[in-house]
C-alpha positions in Angstrom: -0.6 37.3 10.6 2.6 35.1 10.2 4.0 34.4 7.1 4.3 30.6 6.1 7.8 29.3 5.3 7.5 27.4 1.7 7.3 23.6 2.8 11.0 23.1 1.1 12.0 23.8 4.8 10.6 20.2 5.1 14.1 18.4 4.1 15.2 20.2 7.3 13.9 17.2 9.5 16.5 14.5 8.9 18.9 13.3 11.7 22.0 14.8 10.0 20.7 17.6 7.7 23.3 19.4 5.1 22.6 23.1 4.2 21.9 22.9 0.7 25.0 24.9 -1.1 27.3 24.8 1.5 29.5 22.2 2.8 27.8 21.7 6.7 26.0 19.6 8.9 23.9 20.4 12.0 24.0 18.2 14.6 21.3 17.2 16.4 18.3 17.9 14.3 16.3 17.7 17.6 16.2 18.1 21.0 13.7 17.0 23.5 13.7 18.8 26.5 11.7 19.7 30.1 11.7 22.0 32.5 9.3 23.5 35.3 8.2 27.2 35.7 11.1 30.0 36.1 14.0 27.5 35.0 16.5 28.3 33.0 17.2 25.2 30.6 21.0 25.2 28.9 22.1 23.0 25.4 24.2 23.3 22.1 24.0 21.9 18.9 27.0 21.7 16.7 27.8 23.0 13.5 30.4 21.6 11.1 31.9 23.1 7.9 33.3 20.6 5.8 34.3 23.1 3.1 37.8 24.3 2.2 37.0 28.3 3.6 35.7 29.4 6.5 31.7 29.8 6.9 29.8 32.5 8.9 26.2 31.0 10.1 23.7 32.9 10.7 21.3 32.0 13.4 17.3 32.8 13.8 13.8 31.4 15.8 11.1 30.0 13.8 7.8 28.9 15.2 6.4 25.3 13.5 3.0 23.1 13.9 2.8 20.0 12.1 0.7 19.8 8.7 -2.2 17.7 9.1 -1.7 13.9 9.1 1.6 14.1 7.8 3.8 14.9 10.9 5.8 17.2 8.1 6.8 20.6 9.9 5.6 23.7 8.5 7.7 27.1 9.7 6.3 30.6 10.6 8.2 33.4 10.8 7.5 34.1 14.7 5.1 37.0 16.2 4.3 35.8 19.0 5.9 37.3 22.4 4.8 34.4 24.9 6.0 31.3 23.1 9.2 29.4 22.9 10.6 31.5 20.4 10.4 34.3 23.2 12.2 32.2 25.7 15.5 31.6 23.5 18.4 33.3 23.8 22.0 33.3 21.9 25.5 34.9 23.2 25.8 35.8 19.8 23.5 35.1 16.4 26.7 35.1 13.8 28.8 32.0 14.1 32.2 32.1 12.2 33.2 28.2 11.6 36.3 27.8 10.1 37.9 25.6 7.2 37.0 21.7 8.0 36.2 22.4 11.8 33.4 22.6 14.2 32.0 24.9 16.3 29.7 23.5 19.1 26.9 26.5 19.3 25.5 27.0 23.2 21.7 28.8 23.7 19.3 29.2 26.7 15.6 28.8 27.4 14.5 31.3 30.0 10.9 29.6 31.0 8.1 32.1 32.4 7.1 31.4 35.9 3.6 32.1 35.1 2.9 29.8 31.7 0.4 26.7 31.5 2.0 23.3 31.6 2.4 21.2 28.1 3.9 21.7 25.1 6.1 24.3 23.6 7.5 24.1 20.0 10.3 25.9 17.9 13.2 25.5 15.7 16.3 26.8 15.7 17.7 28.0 12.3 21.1 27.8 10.3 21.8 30.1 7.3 24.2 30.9 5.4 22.9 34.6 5.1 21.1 37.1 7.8 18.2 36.4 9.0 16.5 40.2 6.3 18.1 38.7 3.5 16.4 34.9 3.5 13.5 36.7 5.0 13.3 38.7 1.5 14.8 36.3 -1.2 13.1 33.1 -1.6 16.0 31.8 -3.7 18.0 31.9 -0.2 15.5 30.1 1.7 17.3 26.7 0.3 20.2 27.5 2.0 18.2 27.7 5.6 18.5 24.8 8.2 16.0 24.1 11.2 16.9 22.4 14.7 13.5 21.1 16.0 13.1 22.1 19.6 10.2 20.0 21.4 9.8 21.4 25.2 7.7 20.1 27.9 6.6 21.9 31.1 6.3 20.2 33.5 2.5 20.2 36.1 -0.4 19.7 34.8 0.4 17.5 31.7 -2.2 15.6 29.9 -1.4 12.4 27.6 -4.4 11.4 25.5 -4.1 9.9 22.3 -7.6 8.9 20.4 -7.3 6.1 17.8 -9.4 7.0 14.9 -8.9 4.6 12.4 -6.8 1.2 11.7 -7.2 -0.3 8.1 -5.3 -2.6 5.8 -4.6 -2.2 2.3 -3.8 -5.9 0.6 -2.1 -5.6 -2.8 -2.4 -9.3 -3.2 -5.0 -11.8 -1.8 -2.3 -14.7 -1.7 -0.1 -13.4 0.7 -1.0 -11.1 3.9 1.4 -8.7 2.6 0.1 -5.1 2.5 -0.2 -1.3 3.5 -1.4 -0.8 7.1 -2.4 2.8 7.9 -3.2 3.9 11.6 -4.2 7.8 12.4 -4.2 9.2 16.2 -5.6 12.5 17.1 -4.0 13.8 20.2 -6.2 15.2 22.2 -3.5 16.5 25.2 -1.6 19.1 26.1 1.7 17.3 25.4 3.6 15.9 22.5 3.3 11.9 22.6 5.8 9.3 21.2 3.4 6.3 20.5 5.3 2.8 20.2 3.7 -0.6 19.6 3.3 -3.8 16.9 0.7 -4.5 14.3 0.8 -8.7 15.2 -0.3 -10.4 12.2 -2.2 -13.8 12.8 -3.5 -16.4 11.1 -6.3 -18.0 11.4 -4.9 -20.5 14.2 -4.1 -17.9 16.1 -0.8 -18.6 15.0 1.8 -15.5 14.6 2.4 -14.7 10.8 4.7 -11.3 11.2 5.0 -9.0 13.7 5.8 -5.4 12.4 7.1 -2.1 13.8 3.9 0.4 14.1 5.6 3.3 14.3 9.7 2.7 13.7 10.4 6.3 12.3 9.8 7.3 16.0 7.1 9.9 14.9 5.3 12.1 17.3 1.8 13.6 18.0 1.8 17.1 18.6 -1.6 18.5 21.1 -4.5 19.4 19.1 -3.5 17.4 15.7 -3.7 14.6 13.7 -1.3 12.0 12.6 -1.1 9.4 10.1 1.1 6.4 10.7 1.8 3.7 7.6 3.1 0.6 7.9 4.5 -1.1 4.9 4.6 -5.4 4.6 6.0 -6.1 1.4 8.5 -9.0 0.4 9.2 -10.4 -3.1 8.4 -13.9 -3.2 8.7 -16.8 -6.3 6.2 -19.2 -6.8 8.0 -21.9 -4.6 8.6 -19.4 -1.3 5.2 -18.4 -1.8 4.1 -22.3 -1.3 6.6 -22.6 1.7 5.7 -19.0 3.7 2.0 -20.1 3.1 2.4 -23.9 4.2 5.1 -23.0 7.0 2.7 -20.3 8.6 -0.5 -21.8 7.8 -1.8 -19.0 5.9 -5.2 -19.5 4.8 -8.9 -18.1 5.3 -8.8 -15.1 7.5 -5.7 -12.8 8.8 -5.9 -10.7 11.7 -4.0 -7.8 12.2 -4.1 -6.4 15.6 -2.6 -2.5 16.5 -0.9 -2.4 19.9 0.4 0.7 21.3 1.5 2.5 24.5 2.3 5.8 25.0 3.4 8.4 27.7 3.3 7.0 31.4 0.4 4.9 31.0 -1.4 5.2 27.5 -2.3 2.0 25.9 -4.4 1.8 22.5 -5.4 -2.0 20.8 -7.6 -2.6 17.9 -7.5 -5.4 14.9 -9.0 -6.0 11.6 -9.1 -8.3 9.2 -8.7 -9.7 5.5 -8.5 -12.7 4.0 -5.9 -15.0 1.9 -6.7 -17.3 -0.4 -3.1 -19.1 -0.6 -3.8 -20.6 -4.3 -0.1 -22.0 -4.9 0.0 -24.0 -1.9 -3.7 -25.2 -3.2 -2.3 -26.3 -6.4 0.5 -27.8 -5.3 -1.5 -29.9 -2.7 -3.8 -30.9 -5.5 -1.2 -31.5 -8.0 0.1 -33.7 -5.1 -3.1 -35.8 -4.5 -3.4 -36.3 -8.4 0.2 -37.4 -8.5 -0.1 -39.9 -6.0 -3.6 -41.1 -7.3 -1.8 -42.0 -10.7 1.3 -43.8 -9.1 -1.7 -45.7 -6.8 -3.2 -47.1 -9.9 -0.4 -47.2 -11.6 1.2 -49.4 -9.1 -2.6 -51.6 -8.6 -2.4 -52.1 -11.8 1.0 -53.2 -12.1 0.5 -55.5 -9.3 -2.4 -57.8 -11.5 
């Protein structure tokens, strides 16, 4: 059975991502690669130590599958000798970096001639001590960095994403501002990038906002399930509320319609709906009306 990697490991998914304790940065903090049976794939990552002394890294394989919903990584130590931990290789697995330099870090993925197409996933890790010693001493495990490694073989690939839900949460009734929440179940044998809009509009047919559904670039890994949450929110007085609500003609029902693609030729659309009742703009109109029914009798009877 594998042991699970305490989800702290989770910080190790940002774009530039520092080993906590030491003065470095890995560089990238993914890589997206494909191949086709029996080839022999080549990259590098980088390493920089930004600290006054020379570093010595210490490099590992970890195996990951995303937690449910979340996308978040979660690490096993690897015991498997058929996946993509199997396949990676180092010219060495201790990398001295010295004082405020950088040390560009080469490895090699030797595919099987004889594995099924789709997806493979790993990560590469950075640590500051060998590999028995973080294995041992939780403490340590701070210090550890992962490079998330996303490989495709090529063949027989599959791209299937099922949409399984599409809501909005409203946090006020006067505005269409609000929480949108999408979840896709990927039901192929590849990792899938979706990209799309959530197209609000009112009830005109006219285009209120049209928002990025899934801006963070987040992926679908086969067999699992991904949330997606899309956040509308603006502070607005009393007065931009009246303009944003008479400028887009905000009242009665909203629509928000989900488009996405995916892959070569995926496509996904949906809506739903809420409505807005746009009560400044009301009470301005009426306090409008009233005004100019006084200054009409005002003005009749000023006339006599």
């Amino acid at each position: 059975m594998s042991t699970r990697i305490p989800t702290i490991i989770c910080a190790l998914t940002l774009l530039l991502s520092p080993l906590i304790g030491r003065a470095a940065a890995i560089s990238p903090s993914t890589f997206e690669l494909s191949s086709v049976r029996g080839q022999e794939v080549e990259a590098s990552f980088a390493i920089l130590n930004t600290s006054a002394s020379e570093q010595v890294y210490f490099l590992d394989l970890l195996e990951f599958t995303p937690t449910e919903e979340t996308g978040t990584p979660q690490f096993a130590q690897k015991d498997s000798e058929d996946g993509l931990t199997s396949w990676i290789h180092f010219p060495i697995e201790e990398i001295p970096v010295p004082a405020q330099s950088r040390v560009d870090v080469p490895f090699n993925i030797l595919v099987p001639d004889d594995v099924p197409s789709g997806g493979y996933y790993a990560s590469i890790t950075v640590s500051t001590a060998p590999t028995d010693v973080v294995a041992t001493n939780g403490a340590i495990i701070e210090a550890r960095t992962a490079i998330l490694l996303f490989l495709t073989i090529e063949g027989e690939t599959v791209e299937s994403l099922q949409l399984l839900d599409f809501t909005g949460d409203q946090n006020q009734t006067t505005l269409p501002y609000g929480t949108f929440t999408f979840r896709l179940q990927n039901q192929g044998n590849v990792h899938v990038t979706p990209s799309g809009v959530i197209r609000l509009r009112g009830m005109f047919g006219n285009t209120i906002a049209t928002l990025d559904a899934n801006s963070a670039e987040g992926r679908v890994l086969p067999a699992s399930t991904r949330a997606f949450t899309v956040e509308y929110q603006e502070e607005a007085s009393f007065m931009e509320a009246v303009g944003f609500q008479l400028s887009h003609l905000i009242m009665g029902p909203v629509t928000a319609e989900l488009t996405l693609s995916y892959g070569m030729e995926g496509a996904i659309a949906t809506q739903t709906a809420f409505w807005v009742f746009p009560w400044q703009l009301i009470s301005v109109l009426v306090g409008g009306v009233l005004l100019l029914a006084v200054m009409f009798k005002w003005l009749q009877k000023a006339s006599k």
